[in-house]
Structures are given as structure tokens and as C-alpha cells.
C-alpha positions as CSV (number, residue, x, y, z in Angstrom):
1,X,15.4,-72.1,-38.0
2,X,17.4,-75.2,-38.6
3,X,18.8,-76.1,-42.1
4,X,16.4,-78.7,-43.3
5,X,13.6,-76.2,-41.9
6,X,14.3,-73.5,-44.8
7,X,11.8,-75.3,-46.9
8,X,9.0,-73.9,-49.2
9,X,5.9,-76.3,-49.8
10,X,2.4,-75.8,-51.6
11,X,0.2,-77.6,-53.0
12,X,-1.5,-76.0,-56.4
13,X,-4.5,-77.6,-56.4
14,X,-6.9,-77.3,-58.9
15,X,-6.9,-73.6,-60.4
16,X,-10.1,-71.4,-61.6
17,X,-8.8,-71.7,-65.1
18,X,-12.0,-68.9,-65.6
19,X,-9.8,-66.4,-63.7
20,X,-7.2,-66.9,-66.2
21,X,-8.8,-67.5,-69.6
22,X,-8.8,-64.1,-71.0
23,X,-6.8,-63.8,-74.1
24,X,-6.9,-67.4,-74.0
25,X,-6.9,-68.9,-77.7
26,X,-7.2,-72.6,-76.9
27,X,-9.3,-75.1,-75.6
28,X,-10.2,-74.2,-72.0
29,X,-9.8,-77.8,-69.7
30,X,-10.8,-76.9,-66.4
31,X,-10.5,-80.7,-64.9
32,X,-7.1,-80.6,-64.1
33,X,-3.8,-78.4,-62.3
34,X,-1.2,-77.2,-63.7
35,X,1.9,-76.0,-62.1
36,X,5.4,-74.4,-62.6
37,X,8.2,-73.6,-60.1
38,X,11.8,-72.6,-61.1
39,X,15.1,-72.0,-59.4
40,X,18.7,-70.2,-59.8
41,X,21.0,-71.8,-57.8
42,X,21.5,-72.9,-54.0
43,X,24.1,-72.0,-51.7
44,X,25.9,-69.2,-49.3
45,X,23.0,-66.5,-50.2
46,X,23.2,-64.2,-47.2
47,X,20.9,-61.3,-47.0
48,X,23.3,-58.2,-47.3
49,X,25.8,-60.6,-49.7
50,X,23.5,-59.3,-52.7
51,X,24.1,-55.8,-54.1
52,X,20.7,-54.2,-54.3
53,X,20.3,-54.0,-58.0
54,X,21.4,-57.6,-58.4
55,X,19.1,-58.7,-55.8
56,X,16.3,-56.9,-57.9
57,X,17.1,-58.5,-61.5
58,X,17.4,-62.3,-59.4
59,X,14.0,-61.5,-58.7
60,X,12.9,-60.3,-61.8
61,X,14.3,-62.7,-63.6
62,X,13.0,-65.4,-61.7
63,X,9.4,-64.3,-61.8
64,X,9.6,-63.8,-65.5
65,X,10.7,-67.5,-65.7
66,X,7.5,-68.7,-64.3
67,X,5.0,-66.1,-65.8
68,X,7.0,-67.0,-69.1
69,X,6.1,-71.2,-68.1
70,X,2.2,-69.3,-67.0
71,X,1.5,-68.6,-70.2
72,X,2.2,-71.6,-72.0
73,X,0.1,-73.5,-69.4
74,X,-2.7,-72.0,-69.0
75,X,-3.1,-71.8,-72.8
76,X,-2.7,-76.0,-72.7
77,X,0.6,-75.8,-73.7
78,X,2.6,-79.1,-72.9
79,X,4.7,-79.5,-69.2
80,X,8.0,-79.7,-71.9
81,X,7.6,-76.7,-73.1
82,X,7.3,-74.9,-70.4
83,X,10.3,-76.0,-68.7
84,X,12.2,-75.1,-71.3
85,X,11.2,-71.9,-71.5
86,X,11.6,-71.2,-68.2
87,X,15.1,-72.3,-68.1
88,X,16.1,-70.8,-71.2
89,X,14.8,-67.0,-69.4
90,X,17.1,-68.0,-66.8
91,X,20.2,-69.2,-69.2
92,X,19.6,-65.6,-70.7
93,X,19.9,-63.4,-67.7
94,X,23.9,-63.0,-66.5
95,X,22.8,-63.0,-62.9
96,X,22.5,-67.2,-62.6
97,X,25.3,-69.3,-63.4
98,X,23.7,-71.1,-66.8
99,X,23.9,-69.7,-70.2
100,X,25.5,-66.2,-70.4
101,X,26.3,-66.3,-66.8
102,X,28.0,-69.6,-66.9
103,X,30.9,-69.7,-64.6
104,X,34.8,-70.3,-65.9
105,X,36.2,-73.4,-66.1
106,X,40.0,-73.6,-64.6
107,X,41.4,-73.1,-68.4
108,X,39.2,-69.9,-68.6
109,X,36.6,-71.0,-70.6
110,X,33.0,-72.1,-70.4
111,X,31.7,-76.0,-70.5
112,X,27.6,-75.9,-69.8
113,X,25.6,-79.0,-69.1
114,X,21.7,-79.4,-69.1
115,X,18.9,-81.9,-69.5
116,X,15.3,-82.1,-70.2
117,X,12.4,-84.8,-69.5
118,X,9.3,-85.6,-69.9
119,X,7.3,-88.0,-67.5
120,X,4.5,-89.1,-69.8
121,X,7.0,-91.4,-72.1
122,X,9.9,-90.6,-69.8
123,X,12.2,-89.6,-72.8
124,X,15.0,-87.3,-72.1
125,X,17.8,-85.3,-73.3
126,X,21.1,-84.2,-72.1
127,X,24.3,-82.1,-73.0
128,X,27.6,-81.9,-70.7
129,X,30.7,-80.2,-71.7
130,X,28.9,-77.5,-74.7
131,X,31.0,-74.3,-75.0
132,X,29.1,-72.5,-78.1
133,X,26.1,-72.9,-77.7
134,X,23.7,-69.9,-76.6
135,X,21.2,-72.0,-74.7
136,X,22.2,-75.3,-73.8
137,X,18.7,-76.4,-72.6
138,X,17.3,-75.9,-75.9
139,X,20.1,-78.6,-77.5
140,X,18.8,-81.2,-74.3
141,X,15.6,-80.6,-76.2
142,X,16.4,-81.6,-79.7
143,X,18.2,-84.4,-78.5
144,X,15.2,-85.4,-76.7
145,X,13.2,-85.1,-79.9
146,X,15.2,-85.4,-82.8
147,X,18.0,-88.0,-82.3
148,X,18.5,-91.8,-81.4
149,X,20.4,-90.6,-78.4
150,X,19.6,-89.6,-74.7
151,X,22.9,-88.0,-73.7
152,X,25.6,-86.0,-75.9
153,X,29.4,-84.3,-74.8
154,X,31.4,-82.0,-76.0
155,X,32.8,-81.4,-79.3
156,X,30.1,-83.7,-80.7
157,X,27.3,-81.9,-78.9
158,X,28.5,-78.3,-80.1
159,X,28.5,-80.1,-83.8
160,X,25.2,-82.0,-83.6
161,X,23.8,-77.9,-82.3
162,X,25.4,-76.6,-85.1
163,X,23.9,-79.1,-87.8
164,X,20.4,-78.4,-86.2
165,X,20.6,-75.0,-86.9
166,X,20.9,-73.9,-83.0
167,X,21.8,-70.8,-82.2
168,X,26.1,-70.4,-81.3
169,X,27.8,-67.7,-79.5
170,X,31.2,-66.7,-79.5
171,X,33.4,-66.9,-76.0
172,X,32.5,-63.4,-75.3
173,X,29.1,-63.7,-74.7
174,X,29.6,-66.0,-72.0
175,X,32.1,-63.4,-70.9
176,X,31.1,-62.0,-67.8
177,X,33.5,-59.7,-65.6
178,X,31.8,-60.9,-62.0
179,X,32.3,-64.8,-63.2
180,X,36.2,-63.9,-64.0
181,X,36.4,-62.4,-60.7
182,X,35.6,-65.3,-59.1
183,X,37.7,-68.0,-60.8
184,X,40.6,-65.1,-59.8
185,X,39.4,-65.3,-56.4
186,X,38.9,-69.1,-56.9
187,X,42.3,-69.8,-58.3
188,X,44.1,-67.3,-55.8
189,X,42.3,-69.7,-52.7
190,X,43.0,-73.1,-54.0
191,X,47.0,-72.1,-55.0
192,X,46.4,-73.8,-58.1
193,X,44.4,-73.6,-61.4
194,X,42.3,-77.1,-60.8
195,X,40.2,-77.1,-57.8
196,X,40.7,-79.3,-54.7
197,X,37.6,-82.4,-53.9
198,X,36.8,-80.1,-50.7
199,X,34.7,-76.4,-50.6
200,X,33.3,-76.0,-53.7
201,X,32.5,-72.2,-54.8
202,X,28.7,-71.7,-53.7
203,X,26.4,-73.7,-55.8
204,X,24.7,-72.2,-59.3
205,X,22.6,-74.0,-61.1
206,X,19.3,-73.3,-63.2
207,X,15.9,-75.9,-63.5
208,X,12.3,-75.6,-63.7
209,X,9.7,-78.2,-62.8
210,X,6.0,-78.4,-64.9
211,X,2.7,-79.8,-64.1
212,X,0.4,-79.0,-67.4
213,X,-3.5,-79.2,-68.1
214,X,-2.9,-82.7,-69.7
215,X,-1.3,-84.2,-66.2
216,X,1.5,-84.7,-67.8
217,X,5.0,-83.6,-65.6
218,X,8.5,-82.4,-67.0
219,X,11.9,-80.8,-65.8
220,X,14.6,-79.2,-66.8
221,X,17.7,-78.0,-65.5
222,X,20.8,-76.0,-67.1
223,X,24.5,-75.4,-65.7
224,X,27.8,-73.9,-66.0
225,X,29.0,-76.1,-63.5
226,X,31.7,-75.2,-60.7
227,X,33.8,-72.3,-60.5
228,X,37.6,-73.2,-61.7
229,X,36.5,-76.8,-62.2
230,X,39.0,-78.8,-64.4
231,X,37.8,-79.0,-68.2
232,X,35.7,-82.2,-68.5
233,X,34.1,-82.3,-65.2
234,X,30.6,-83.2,-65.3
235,X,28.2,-82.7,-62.2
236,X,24.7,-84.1,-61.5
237,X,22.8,-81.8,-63.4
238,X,22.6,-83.1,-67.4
239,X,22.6,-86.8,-65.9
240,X,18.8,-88.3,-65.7
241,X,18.1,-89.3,-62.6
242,X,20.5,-87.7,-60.2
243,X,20.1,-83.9,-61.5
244,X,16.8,-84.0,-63.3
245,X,14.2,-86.5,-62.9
246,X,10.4,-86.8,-64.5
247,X,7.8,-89.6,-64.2
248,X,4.5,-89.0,-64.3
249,X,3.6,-91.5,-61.7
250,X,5.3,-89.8,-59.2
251,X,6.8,-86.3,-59.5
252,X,9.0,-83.8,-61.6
253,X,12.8,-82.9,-60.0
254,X,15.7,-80.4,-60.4
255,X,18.3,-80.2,-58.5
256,X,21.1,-77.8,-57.3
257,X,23.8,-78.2,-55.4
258,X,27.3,-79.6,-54.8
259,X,26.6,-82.1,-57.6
260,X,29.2,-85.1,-57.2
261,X,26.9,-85.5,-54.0
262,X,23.9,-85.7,-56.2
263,X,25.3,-88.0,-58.3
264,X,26.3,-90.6,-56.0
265,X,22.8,-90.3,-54.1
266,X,21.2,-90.3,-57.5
267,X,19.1,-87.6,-56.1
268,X,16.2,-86.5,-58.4
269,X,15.4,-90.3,-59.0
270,X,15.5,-91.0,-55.4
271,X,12.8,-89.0,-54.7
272,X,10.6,-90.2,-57.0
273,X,11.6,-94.1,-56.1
274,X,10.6,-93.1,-52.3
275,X,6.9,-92.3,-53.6
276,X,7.0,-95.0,-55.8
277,X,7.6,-97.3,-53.6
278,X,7.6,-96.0,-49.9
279,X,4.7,-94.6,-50.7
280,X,6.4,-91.2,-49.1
281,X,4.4,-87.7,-49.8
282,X,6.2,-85.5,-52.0
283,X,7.4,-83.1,-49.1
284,X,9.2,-86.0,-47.3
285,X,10.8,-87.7,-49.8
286,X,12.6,-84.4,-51.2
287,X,13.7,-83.9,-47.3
288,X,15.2,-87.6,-46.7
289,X,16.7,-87.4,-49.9
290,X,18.9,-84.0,-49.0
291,X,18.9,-85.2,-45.3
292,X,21.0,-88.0,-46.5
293,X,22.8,-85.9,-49.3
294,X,23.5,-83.8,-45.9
295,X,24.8,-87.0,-44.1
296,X,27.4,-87.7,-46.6
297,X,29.3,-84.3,-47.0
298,X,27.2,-82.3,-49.6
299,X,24.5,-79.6,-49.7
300,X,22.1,-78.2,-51.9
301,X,18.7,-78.1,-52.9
302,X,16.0,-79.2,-55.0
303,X,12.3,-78.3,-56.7
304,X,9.6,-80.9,-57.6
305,X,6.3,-81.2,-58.3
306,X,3.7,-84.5,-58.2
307,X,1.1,-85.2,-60.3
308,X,-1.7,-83.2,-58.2
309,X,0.5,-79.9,-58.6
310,X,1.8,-79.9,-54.6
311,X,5.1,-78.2,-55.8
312,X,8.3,-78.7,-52.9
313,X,11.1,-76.1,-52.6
314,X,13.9,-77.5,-50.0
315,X,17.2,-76.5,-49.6
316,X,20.1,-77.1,-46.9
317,X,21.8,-74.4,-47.7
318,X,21.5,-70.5,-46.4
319,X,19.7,-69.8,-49.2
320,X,18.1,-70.5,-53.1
321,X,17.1,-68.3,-55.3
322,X,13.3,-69.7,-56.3
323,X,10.2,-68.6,-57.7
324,X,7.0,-70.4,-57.9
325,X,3.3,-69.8,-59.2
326,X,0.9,-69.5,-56.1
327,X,-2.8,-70.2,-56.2
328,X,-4.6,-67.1,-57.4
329,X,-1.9,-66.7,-60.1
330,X,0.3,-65.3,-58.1
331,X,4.0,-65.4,-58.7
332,X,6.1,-66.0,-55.5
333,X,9.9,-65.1,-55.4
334,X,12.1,-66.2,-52.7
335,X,16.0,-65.6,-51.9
336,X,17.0,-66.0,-48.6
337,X,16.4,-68.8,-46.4
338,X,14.4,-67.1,-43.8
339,X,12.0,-65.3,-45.9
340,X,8.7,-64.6,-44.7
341,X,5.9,-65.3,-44.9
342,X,6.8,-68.6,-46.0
343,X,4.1,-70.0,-48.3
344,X,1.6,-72.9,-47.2
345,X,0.2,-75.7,-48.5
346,X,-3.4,-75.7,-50.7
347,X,-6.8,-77.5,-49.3
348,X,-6.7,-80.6,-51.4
């Protein structure tokens, strides 16, 4: 199977919302999809690399996330809020490299970016360079909704999360020992304490991508960034457009992967801009887009859905940790690149 071949595509359809109204306590709306998919990171993921019990709480984790995003869908809840849930799961769980598992910078600490949006209005909110606050993609959130501003850095983001009455956590928490093991390992390779522009460490990265009731789309992704990257260094993730990406005409993105790539192929808009105006299926614009990312050095992956819930998991890389509700209800967890059976698309 050849790189751009690991690929995971579905389309979501329209759902029997019967089969999932019980317990339900709002309005059903049955003339519409909805759809959630999330992922953890792309990168060197190599069955056998994984110790068994970590391999079993990435999966957990990850079908958590969407059954977490389930439940706020299905009950009409809006696209936004399920991506941030979702995220924030993942930002939780030590095992993905967002949140408590952020990875070290090269002075030992912790710097996490992340970024919301909505496709209905196409607001957003970012955050780059945070180092107390507990989950990041919450604070992409308030800026979304409570400030003039789409995108806020460092010390003046930790502040702003303070005044709003966020929830902070000391450098401990974000203290993990297998993330200090690799900026050792990371430090010890490179011969010096700021990395070098070539072989990043593998990709982490956390996002979600919403489709709700209301046809309205939304993403969200949330990072620690790269493994003994100098203080200040900000990859594609929190920026709109190249990391995360939602427009209801088109599709929702997130993205993962060696992110001053992304940037420069501003990669999550791209693939919207090729439906837009290409007229390009979902499917192949999320292929030409990491074809070309692929072309000019870098690697990665991404997650979308469109409007009509056909949800896209690519990657170039050997593997992604992903998750993704199936038709039926059914929550679908995938690792390694060469998982089977690999899901198909829907009947429209």
C-alpha cells in the first residue's frame, strides 16, 4: 500500500436519528447529518512501536472523544461545541501531545497552541505560545466568543485566560516523564538544545472536525508543538487557514503534521478553496493538498468533513491515530496505517 493510499473515507449520510433518540431531551430534527471525526497526531506509528497498554488508552481515548462530540449532536447541540469537547478529551489524556501531554520546548517547558472555528459566520479563535493554561482549546473558544480579537500569544494569552476565569495549571501537570525522555533523546540527537530545520520528532497534534443537525460545520485543533523546538515557535495548527479551517460552503479541516509545511501550503484552506472553486470532491482535494505538502518536503495528515457529513481521514505518514463515528452509531478507531477493514464510503 503506497503512502497517499493509507486513507480513510466515509460518507455519513443521513442518520436514523430514531435509533438514537432515547434519552434524548431536545427537539428531534431528522432532516439533516450530523458528523464528528477526531485525531491524535500523525507520524512514525509502527505497529509493535506502541506498548500494549498505551496502544489501549490511544484508543480509548480517541473513541471517547467522539462518543463525547455524539452526544452533543445528536441532542442538537451546535458543530462548535462538539469540537471542543472533543479536543479538550484529548488535551486531558497524557497519551497525545496537547494539553497534559504537551511535549517540551528546548528550554524545558511547555508553549501549546490551538484554534477553533465555526463555518456558519466563519469566526475563529486562536492561542500560540500558552504555558498555564489547562486546556488551551477552551481559551481559542473564548476568544472566538468573547473578545474583539481572532488570534492571541503568549504572556497576553495566559493573562486574558486568567481574567476569564479559565482554569490554570502549574508546570507539573504538564510534566510528563515519557515527553522529558524525548526532548533528552531529542537534545542528545541534534547536539544542541534548539532543533535543526531538518527531521522533526514524529508529529503530535490533536483536532476534531463537526457536522451538526443545523448543517452547520466547525474544527478544532490543539498542540504542544514540536519536541525541543525553540521557545516561540509557532506551527500551522492555531493559524486559520493552514492548521484549521471551517466554512460551511465547503468543509471543516484539522490538520497534523510537520507544520511549517502546512503553513506555507496554507493547507486546511486549501482544501476548502479546491471545492470552492475546482469544484474538487472532498476526498480529492484533502489528497492534492498533502500530495503537494508531500512534494515540497513535509508530511502529515489531515481530517475533514463537508457539508453532507462525507468525513475524509488521509495521512502520508505510517500511521494517525483517528477515530470517527460510522453509520449505525458506531465508533471507529484507527492507528496504524494498514488497518483493516478500512471503512467505506455511505450510499448518498
Amino acid at each position: 500500500m503506497g503512502a497517499m493510499e493509507r486513507t480513510a473515507a466515509l460518507g455519513v449520510g443521513l442518520l436514523a436519528m430514531a435509533a438514537a433518540a432515547g434519552g434524548q431531551t431536545g427537539p428531534r430534527i431528522e432532516s439533516r447529518p450530523y458528523a464528528i471525526a477526531v485525531h491524535g497526531g500523525a507520524g512514525v506509528i509502527r505497529k509493535g512501536s506502541l506498548s500494549a497498554e498505551k496502544e489501549a488508552a490511544v484508543r480509548k481515548a480517541l473513541e471517547a472523544a467522539v462518543l463525547r462530540g455524539k452526544e452533543i449532536l445528536e441532542r442538537g447541540g451546535s458543530s462548535l461545541d462538539a469540537v471542543e469537547a472533543a479536543v479538550k478529551l484529548l488535551e486531558d489524556a497524557p497519551e497525545f501531545n496537547a494539553g497534559r501531554g504537551a511535549v517540551f520546548t528546548a528550554d524545558g517547558g511547555h508553549e501549546m497552541d490551538a484554534a477553533v472555528m465555526e463555518g456558519a459566520s466563519l469566526r475563529a479563535g486562536a492561542v500560540a505560545g500558552v504555558r498555564r493554561v489547562k486546556n488551551p482549546v477552551a481559551l481559542a473558544r473564548l476568544v472566538l466568543e468573547r473578545s474583539p480579537h481572532v488570534f492571541l500569544a503568549g504572556p497576553g494569552a495566559d493573562l486574558y485566560a486568567k481574567e476569564m476565569g479559565l482554569e490554570m495549571a502549574p508546570p507539573s501537570y504538564f510534566h510528563t516523564d515519557e515527553r522529558w525522555q524525548d526532548l533528552l533523546r531529542a537534545r542528545a540527537k541534534t547536539g544542541q538544545k534548539a532543533p535543526p530545520p531538518q527531521a522533526p520528532e514524529p508529529h503530535g497534534t490533536v483536532g476534531a472536525v463537526a457536522l451538526d443537525l443545523h448543517g452547520h460545520l466547525a474544527a478544532a485543533t490543539s498542540t504542544g508543538g514540536m519536541t525541543n523546538k525553540r521557545p516561540g515557535r509557532i506551527g500551522d495548527s492555531p493559524v486559520v487557514g493552514a492548521g484549521t479551517y471551517a466554512d460551511d460552503r465547503t468543509c471543516a479541516v484539522s490538520c497534523t503534521g510537520w507544520g511549517e509545511y502546512f503553513l506555507r501550503a496554507v493547507a486546511a484552506h486549501d482544501v476548502a478553496a479546491r471545492m470552492a472553486y475546482g469544484q474538487e470532491p472532498l476526498e480529492k482535494a484533502a489528497q492534492e493538498v498533502l500530495s503537494r505538502i508531500a512534494e515540497m518536503g513535509g508530511d502529515g495528515g489531515l481530517i475533514a468533513v463537508d457539508g453532507r457529513g462525507n468525513l475524509c481521514l488521509r495521512f502520508t505518514t505510517e500511521g494517525m491515530y483517528r477515530a470517527w463515528l460510522a453509520p449505525g452509531g458506531k465508533v471507529e478507531v484507527r492507528i496504524y496505517g494498514q488497518e483493516e477493514p478500512a471503512p467505506a464510503p455511505s450510499p448518498r
